[in-house]
Backbone as numpy.savetxt, mean C-alpha at the origin, in Angstrom:
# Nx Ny Nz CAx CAy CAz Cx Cy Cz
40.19 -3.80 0.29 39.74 -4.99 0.97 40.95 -5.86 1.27
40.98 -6.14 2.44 41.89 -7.26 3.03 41.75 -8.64 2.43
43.07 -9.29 2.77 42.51 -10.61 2.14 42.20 -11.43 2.79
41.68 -12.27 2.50 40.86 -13.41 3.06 39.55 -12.37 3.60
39.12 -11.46 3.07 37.12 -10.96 3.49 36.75 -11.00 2.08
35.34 -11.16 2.03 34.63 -10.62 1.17 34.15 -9.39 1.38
32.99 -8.89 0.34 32.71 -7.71 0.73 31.45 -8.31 0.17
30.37 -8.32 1.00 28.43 -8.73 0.34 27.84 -7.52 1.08
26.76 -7.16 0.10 26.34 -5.87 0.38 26.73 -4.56 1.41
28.25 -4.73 1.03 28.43 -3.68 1.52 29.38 -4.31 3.07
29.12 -5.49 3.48 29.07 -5.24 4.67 30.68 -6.73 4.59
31.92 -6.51 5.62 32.59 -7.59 5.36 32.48 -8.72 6.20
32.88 -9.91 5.13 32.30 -11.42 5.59 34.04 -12.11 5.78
34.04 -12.65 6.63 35.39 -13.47 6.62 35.40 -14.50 5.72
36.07 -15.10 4.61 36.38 -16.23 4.03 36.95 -16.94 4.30
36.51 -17.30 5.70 36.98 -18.65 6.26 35.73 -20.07 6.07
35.90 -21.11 6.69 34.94 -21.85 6.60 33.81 -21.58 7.27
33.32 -20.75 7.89 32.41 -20.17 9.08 31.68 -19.47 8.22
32.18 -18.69 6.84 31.30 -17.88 6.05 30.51 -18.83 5.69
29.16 -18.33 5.82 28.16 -18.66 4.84 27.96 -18.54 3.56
27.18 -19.82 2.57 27.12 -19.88 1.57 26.32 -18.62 0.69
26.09 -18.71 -0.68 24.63 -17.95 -0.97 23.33 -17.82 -0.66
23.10 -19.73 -0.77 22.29 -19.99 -0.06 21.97 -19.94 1.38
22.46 -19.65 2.18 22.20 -19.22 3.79 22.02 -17.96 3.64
23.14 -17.02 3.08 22.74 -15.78 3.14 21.24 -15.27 2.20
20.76 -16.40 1.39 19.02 -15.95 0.95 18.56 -16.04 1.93
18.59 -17.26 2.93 17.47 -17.58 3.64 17.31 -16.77 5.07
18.99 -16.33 5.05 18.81 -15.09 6.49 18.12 -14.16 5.76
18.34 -13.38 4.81 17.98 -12.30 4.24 16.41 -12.69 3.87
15.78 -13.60 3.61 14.63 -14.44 3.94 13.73 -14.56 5.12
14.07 -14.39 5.81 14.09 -14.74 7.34 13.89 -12.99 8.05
14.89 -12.20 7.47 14.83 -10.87 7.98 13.94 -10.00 7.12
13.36 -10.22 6.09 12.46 -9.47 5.28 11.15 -10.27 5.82
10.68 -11.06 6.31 9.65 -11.56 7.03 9.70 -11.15 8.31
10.66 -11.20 9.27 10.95 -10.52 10.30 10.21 -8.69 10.71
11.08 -8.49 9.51 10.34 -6.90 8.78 9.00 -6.82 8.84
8.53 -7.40 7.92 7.05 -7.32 7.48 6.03 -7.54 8.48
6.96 -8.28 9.64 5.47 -9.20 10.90 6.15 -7.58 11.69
7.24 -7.14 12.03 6.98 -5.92 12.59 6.46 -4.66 12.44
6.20 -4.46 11.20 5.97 -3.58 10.38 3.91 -3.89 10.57
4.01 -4.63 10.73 2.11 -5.06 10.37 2.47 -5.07 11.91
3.07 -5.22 13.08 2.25 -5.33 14.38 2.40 -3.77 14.94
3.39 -2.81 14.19 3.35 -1.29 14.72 1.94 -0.75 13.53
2.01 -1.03 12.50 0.69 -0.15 12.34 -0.53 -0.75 12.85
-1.17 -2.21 13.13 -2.19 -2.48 14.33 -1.90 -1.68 15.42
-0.63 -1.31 15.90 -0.88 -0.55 17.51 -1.11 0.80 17.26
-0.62 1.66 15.68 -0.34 2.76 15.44 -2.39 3.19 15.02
-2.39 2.07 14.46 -4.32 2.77 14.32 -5.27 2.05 15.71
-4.39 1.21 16.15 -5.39 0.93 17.49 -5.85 2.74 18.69
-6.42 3.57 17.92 -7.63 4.09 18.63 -8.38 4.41 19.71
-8.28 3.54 20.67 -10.12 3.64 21.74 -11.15 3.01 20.48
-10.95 1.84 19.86 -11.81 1.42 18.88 -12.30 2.19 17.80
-11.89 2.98 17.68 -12.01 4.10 16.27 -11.06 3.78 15.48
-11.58 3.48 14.09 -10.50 3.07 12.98 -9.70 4.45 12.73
-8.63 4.57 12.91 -7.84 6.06 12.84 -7.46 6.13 11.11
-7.30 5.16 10.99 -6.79 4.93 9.45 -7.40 4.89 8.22
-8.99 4.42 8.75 -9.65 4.60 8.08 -10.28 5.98 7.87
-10.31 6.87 8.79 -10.54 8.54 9.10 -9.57 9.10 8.16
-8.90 9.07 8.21 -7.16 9.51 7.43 -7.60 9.13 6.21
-7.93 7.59 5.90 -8.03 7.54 4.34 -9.06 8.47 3.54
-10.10 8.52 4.43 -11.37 9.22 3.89 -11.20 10.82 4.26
-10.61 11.10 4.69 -10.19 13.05 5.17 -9.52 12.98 3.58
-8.65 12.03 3.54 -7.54 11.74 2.11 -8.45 12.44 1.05
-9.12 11.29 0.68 -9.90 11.45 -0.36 -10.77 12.53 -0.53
-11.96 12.70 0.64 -12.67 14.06 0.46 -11.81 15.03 0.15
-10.42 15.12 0.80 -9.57 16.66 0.46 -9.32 16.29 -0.90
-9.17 15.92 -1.16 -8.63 15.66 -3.27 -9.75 15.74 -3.88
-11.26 15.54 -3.62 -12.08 15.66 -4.08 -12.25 17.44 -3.93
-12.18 17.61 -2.78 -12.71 19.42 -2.08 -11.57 20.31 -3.26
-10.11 19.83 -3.55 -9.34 20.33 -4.65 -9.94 20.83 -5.80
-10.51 19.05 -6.10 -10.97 19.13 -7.53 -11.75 20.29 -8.04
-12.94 20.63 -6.50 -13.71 21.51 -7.11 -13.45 22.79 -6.90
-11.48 22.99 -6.58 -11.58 24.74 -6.52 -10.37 24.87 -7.54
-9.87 23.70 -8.25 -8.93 23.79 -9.42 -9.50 23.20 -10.29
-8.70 23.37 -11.79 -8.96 22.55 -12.53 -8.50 21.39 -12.78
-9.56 20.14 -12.77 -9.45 18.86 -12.45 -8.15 18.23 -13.32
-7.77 18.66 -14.22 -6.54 17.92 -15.32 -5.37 18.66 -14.75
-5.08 19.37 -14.06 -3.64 19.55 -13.69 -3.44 19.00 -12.71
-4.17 17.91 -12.15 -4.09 17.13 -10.93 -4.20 15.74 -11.36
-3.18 14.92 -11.32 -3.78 13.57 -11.96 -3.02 12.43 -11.39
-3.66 11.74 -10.45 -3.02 10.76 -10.06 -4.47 9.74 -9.37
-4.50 9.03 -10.69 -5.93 8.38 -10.45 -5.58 6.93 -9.93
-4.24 6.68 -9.97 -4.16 5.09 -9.44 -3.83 5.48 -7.97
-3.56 6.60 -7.74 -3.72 6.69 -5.74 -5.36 7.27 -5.52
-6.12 7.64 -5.90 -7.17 7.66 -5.59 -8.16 6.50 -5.46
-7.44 5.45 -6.80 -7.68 3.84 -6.63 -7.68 2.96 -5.48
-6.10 3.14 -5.19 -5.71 3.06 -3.68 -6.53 3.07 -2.57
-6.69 4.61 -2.34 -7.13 5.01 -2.02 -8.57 4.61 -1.33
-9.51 4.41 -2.12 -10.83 4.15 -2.41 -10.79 2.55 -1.79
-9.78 2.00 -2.75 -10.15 0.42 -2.13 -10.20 0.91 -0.83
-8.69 1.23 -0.22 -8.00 0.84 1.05 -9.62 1.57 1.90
-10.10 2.41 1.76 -11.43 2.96 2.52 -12.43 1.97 2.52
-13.07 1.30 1.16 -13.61 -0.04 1.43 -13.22 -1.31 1.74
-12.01 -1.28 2.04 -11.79 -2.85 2.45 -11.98 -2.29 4.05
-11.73 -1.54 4.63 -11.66 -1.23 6.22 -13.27 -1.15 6.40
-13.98 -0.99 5.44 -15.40 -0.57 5.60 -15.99 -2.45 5.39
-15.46 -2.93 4.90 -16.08 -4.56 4.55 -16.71 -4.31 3.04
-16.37 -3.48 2.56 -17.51 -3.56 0.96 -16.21 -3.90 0.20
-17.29 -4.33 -0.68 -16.50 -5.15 -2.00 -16.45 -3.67 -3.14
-15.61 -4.19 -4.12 -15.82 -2.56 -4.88 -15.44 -3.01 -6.42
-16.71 -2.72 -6.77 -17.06 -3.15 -8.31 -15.92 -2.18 -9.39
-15.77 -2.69 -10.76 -14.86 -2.03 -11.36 -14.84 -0.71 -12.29
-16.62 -0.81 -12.20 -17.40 0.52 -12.44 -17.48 1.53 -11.49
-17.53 1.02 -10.43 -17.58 2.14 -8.83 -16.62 2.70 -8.55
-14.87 1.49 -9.02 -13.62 2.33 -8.69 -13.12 3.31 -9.87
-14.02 3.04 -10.94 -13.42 3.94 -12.22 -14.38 5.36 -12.06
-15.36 5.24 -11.15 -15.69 6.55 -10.71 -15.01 7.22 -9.57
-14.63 6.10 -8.56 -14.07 6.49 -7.38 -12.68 7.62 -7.93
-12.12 7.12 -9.18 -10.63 7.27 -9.67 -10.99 8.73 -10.45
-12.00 9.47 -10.63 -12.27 10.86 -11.00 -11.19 11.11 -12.05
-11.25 9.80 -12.80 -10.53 9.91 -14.01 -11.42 9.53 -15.05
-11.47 9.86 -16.42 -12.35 9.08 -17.64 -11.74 7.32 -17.53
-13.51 6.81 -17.64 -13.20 5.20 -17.37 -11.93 4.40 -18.15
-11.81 5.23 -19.45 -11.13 4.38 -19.89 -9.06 4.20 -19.36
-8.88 5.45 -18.72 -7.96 5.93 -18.16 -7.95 5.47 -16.68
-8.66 5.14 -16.22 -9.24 4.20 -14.45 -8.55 2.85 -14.77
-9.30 2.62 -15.81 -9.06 0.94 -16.27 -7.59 0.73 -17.02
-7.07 1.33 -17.21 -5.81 1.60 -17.44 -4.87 1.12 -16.27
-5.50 2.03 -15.48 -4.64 2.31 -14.02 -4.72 0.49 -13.05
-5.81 0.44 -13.26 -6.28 -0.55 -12.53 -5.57 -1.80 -13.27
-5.08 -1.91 -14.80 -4.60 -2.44 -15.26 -3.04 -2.67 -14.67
-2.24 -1.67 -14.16 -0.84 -1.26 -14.10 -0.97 -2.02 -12.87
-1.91 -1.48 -11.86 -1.88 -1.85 -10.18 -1.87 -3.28 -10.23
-3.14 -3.82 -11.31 -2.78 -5.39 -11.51 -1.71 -6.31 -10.85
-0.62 -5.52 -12.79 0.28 -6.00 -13.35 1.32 -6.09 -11.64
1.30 -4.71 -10.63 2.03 -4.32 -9.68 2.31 -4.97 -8.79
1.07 -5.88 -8.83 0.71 -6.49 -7.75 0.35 -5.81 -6.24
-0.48 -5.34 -6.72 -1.04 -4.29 -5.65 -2.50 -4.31 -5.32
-3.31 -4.89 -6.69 -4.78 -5.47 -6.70 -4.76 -6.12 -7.81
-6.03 -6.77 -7.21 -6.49 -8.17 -7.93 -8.28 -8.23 -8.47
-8.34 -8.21 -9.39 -9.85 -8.60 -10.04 -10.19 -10.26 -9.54
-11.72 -9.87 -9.66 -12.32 -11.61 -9.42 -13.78 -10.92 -9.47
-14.25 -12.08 -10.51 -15.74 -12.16 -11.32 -16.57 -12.47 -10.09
-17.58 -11.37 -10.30 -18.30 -11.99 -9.32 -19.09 -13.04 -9.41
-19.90 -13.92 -8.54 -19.77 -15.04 -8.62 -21.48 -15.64 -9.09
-22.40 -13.91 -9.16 -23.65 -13.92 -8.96 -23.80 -13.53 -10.73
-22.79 -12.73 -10.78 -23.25 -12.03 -12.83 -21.89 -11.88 -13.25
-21.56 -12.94 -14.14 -19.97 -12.71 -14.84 -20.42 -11.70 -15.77
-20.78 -10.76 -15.71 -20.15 -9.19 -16.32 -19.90 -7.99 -14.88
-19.61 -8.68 -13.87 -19.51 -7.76 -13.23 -17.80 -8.40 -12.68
-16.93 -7.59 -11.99 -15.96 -7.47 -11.74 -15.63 -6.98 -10.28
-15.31 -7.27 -9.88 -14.51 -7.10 -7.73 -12.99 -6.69 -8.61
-12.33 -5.29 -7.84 -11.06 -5.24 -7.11 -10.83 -5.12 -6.22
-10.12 -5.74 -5.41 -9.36 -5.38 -3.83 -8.02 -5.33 -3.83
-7.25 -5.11 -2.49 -6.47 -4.64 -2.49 -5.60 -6.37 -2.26
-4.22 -6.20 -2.67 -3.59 -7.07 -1.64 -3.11 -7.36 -0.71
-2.85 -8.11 0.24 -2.28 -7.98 1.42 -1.25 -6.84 1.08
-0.66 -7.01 0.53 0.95 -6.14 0.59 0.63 -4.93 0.38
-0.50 -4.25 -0.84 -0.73 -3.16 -0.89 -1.37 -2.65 0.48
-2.38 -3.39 1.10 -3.24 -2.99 2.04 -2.51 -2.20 3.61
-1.01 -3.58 3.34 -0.42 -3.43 4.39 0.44 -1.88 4.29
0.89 -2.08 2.76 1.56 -0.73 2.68 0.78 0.97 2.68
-0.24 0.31 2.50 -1.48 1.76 2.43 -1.49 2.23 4.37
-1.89 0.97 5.29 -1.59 1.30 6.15 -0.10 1.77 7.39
0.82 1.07 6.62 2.08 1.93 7.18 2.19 3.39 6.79
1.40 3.33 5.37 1.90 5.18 4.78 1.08 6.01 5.60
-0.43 5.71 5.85 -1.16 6.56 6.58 -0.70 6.19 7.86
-0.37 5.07 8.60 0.24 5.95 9.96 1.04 6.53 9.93
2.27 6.27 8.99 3.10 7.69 9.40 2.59 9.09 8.44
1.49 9.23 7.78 1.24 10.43 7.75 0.65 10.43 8.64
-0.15 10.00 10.02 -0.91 10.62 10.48 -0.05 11.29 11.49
1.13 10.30 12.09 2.38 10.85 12.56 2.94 12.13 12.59
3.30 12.04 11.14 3.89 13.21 10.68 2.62 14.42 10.70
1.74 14.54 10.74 0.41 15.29 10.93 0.27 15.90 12.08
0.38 15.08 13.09 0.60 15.44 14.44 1.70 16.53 15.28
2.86 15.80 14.36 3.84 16.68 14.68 3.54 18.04 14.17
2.70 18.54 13.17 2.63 19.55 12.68 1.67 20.44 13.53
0.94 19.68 13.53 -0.80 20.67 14.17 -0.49 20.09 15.46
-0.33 21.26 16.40 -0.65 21.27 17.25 -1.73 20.99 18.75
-1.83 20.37 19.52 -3.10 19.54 20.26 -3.58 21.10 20.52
């Protein structure tokens, strides 16, 4: 490194008075991870925009039935990934408008409940979903997804559906 540059992530900054502080460089780097995220959410709206057919929601549920259609030609314990079937499940009912109780996703999760609730525990902690009592019988329980998970469930299935395409032929 020359003198008078810095070196910030990688990339070189002059150390003159023109460099920016820490603070500027959060708030660009602030600024460009929001930037990100509003582009990122307006290509997967165009990527499942359809002819009015939820494409994404097709994809999620092909998802799931095929992991289910697995289950019943292997044996179900050498397959285990019950917090994407969680995923999963929400991301299919939130596109559908249903709410999804914490008994319904620990079946959805074709895992033993107490191993669902586990999971659902981690996704919590992940910030990926969120519990809330329902408002009619506090022994019952709502998870949904969060924005961020929801958003990220739908960037992954458009580009699998992407990458899908490229494979199978029209």
């Amino acid at each position: 490194m020359r003198a008078g540059r810095l070196a910030i992530a990688g990339v070189g900054v002059s150390s003159d008075a023109s460099t920016p502080d820490a603070l500027e460089l959060r708030e660009i780097g602030e600024k460009l991870l929001r930037w990100s995220g509003e582009l990122e959410r307006a290509a997967a709206r165009a990527r499942s925009a359809g002819g009015g057919k939820d494409q994404l929601l097709a994809i999620a549920e092909r998802y799931y039935q095929s992991r289910r259609a697995r289950d019943n030609r292997f044996p179900k314990d050498i397959f285990g990934e019950p917090a994407w079937d969680i995923l999963l499940d929400l991301f299919i009912n939130t596109r559908r408008r249903r709410t999804v109780s914490t008994t319904s996703l620990c079946i959805a999760s074709s895992a033993p409940a107490t191993t669902a609730l586990r999971y659902i525990s981690v996704l919590e902690k992940r910030g990926l979903v969120r519990r809330k009592r329902s408002r009619h019988d506090g022994r019952v329980h709502y998870v949904e997804l969060t924005d961020s998970a929801r958003e990220a469930m739908e960037c992954y299935l458009a580009d699998l559906a992407m990458h899908i395409r490229h494979l199978v032929p029209d």
